[in-house]
N, C-alpha and C positions, 0 to 999 in steps of 0.2 A: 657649628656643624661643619664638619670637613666633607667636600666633595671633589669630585675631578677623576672619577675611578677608569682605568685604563689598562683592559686584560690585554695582557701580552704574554705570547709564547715565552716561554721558559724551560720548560724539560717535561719529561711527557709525566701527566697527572698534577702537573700544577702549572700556573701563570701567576702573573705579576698585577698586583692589585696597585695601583697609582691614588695619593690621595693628596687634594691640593689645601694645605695648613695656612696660616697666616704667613709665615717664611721662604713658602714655597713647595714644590712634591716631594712628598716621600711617599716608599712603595714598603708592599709587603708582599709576600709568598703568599699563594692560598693554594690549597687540593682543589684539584677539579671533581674530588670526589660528593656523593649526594651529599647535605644535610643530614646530620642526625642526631638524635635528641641527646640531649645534655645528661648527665650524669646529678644527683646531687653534691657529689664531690667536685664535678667544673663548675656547677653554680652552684653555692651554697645556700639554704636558707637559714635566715638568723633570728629567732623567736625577742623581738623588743620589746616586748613586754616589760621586758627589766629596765630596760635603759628609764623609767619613771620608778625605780626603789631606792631609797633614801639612802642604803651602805654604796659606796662609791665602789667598794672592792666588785661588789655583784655589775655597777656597767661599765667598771673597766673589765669586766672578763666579754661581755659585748662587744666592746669596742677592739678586743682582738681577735674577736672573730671577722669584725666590720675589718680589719686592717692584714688578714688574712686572706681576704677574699679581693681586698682593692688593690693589693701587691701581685695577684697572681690571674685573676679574669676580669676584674674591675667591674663583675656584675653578681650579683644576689637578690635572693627572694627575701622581704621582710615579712613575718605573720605576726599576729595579737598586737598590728601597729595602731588599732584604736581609731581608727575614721568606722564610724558606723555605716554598716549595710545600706542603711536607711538613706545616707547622703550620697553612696556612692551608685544605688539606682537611682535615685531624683536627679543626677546630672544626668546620667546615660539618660536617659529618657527625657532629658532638657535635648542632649544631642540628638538623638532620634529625632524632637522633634522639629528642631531647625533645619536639618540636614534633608527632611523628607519632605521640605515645603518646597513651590514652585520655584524655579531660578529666578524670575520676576521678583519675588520677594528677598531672596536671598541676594538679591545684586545690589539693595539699598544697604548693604552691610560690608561691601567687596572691599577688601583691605586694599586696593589700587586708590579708594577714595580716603584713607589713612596717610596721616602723617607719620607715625612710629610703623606701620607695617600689621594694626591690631586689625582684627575683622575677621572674613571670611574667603578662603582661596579656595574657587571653583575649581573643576575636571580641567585637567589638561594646561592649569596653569602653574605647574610647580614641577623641579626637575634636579630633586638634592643629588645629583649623578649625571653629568651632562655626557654620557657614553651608555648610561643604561637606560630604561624607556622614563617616558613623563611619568610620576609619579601616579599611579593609578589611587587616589586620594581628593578628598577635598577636606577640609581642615576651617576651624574657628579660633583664633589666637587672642589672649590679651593678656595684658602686663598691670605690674605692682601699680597700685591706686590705693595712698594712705587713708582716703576717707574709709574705705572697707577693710581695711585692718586694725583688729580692734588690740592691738598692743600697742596703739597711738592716740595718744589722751586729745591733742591739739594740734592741728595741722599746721595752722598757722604757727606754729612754734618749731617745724622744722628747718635747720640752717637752710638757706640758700643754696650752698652748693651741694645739697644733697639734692634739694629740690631740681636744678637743674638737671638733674637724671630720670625724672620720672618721665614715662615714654606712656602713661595710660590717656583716653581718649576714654569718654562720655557717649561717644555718639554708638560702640558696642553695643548700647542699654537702652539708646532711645533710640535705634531703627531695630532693636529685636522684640521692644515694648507689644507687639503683636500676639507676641508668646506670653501667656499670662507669669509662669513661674521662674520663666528662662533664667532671668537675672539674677532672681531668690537662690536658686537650686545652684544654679555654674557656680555662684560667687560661696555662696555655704562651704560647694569643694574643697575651691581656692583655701578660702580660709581654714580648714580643715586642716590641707594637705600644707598651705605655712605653717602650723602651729607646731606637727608634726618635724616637720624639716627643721625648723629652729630648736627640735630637742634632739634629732638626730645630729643635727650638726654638731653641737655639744660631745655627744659622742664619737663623733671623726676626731673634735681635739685631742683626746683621749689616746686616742689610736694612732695619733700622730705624738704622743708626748708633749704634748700641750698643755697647759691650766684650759680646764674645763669649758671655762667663759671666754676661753680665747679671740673666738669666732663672732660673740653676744654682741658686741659693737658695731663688725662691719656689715651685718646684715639686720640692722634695727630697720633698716629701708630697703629690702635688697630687690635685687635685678628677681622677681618669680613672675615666674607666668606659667599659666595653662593654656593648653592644647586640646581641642574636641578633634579626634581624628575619627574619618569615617570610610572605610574602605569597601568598595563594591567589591564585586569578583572581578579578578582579573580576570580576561576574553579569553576563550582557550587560543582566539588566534593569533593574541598576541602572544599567548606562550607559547605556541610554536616558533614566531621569529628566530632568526639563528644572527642577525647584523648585530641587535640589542639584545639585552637581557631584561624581558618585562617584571617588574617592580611595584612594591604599594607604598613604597617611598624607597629610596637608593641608600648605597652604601654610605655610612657619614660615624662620624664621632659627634658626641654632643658640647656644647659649647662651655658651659659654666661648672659650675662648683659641683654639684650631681643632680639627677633627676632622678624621680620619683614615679616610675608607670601602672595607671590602673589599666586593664588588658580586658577585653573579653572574654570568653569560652573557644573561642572557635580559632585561635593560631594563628602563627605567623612571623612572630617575633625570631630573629636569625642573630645569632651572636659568635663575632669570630675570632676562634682561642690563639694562643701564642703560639700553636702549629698550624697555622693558617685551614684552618677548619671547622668550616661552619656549624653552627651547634644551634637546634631548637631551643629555643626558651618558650617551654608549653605555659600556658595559662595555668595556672594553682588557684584554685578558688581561696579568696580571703587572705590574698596579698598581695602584693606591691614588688613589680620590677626595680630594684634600685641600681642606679649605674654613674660611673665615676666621668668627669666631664676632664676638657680640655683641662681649663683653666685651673681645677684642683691638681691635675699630673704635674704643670708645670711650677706650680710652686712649692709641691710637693718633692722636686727635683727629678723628677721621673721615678717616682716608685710606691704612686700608685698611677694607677694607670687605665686611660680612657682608651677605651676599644670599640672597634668599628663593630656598625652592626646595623639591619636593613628590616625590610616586613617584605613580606610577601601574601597576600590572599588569594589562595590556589580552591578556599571551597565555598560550597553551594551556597553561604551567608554573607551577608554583609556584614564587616568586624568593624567594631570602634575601641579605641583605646582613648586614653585620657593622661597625657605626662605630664606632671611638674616640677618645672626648667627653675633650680635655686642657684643664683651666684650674689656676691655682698654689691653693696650701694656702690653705685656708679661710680660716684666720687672716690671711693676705697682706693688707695695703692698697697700693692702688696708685692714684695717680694721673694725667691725661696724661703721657707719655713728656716726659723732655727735650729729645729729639731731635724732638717733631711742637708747638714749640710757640715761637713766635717774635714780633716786634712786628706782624707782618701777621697770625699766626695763632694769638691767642691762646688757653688752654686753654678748653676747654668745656665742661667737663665738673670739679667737684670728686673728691678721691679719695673710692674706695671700697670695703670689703675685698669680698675675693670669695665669703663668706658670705651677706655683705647682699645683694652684685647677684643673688646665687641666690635669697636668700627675696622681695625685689623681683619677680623673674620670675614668681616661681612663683607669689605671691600674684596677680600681674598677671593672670594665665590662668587662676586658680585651679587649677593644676596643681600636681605636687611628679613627678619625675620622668618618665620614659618618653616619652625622644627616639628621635631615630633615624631612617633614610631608607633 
């Protein structure tokens, strides 16, 4: 997640968006003009249903439209992507239900008592934009746990140094044991929304001119995690402030390989295009926000590409959304693809595992977890 965002005058109807990367700031132009809704053509939807049919020729025509969309806004809508209804109210109402108990209960779960950063972040403790307001959010975070992934025959038969990457914590499940299905329901998602990702991801090799199974290796363990985000209404008197700009989480890029967002009804989501202009990404009932992470840009050579983008909740309901964060096994080194890297366009990047670019990030922000939009 990139943050550090710092408007400054520029020329009149735009300013200078500041964002702080593992490297250091880089800026972008943006319009001071309102938000307005996207187009189908700035965000595409891409029906995957095919990307599960057995003639290759039907997902590699998917995978150019996935590879037309991550070269030019690095976000789209997926539909017919096969997580059931059924799973994805049973979490939303696992969230509802954690979110709407006393603070007293929910502080036996407060990710400050975490070692990996997994757990729960109250009001006012989270600030992805240390120039826009405190994230008006509170959030439920946890990470990949081989025992719950059922594409893993034997734990104890994972190498060691994969093992050393695993950042999950136990104690997510035994201070929410309160909530009778909590654990049933978030975790069914998760695994859901893996199972999905590891055949989507297949299709990004595709889209990048890769063998198919390119990707199949380095996330047999990969860095996933979900996110329960819960957004009250922002105060109308913090949207009046004119020092800061009030937020339901700040301007940022996402960190890994891409994510995965289930959204609400009720809006929010802000996505900002290559002419620095904010764009709604409205809720479509019976899909999935998908959006291109740091770490895929960079090894992609910069061509596809992760784009900033915020929430905001300006109405009378409280929103929750639900992302899942996929990048490959910690241990993984990787560097620019073979396929983004040529006599005109040589690589830019050296490799680097995907442990490092996480502790890079986070030291960058001085952050350790808690994404999410």
């Amino acid at each position: 997640m990139a943050t550090g965002v710092l408007h400054l005058p520029k020329a009149e109807g735009h300013t200078i968006l500041q964002l702080t990367s593992a490297y250091g700031p880089v800026y972008r132009t943006i319009k001071t003009a309102p938000p307005r809704d996207a187009t189908t053509e700035e965000i595409p939807f891409v029906d995957i249903s095919r990307i599960f049919d057995e003639n290759l020729e039907v997902r590699k025509a998917v995978a150019e439209e996935i590879r037309v969309a991550a070269t030019t806004i690095g976000f789209f809508y997926i539909k017919n992507h096969g997580i059931p209804d059924k799973v994805i109210t049973a979490a939303q109402a696992a969230a509802q239900n954690f979110f709407h108990q006393p603070e007293e209960i929910k502080q036996r779960v407060n990710q400050a008592n975490s070692k990996w950063f997994n757990g729960w972040n109250g009001p006012d403790s989270h600030r992805a934009n240390p120039v826009e307001s405190l994230d008006y959010r509170e959030s439920f975070g946890f990470r990949y746990d081989p025992r719950y992934d059922p594409s893993v025959e034997d734990v104890d038969a994972i190498p060691q140094e994969i093992k050393d990457g695993f950042r999950a914590e136990e104690y997510c499940w035994t201070q929410t044991a309160n909530l009778p299905h909590f654990k049933a329901d978030v975790l069914e998602y998760w695994r859901s929304c893996l199972a999905l990702a590891r055949r989507l991801i297949r299709i990004f090799a595709l889209a990048l001119d890769l063998p198919e199974d390119y990707f199949d290796r380095m996330t047999s363990h990969p860095d996933a995690a979900v996110a329960l985000n819960y957004y009250p209404t922002i105060p109308e008197s913090a949207a009046k402030e004119t020092d800061v700009e009030a937020v339901s989480i700040g301007s940022h890029t996402d960190l890994q390989f891409f994510t995965m967002l289930w959204q609400d009804q009720n809006g929010g989501l802000q996505v900002l295009n290559r002419d620095g202009q904010w764009l709604n990404a409205k809720p479509i009932h019976g899909t999935f926000v998908v959006n291109i992470g740091d770490y895929l840009m960079r090894i992609t050579n910069d061509r596809f590409v992760s784009t900033v983008h915020r929430a905001k909740n300006f109405t009378k309901n409280e929103r929750y959304s639900m992302p899942f964060f996929l990048g490959f096994n910690f241990n993984e080194i990787c560097g620019v693809l073979p396929s983004c890297v040529d006599d005109e366009y040589p690589a830019k990047y050296e490799p680097i595992s995907c442990s490092e670019w996480v502790h890079l990030r986070f030291k960058a922000t001085n952050l350790e977890g808690g994404s999410g939009y």
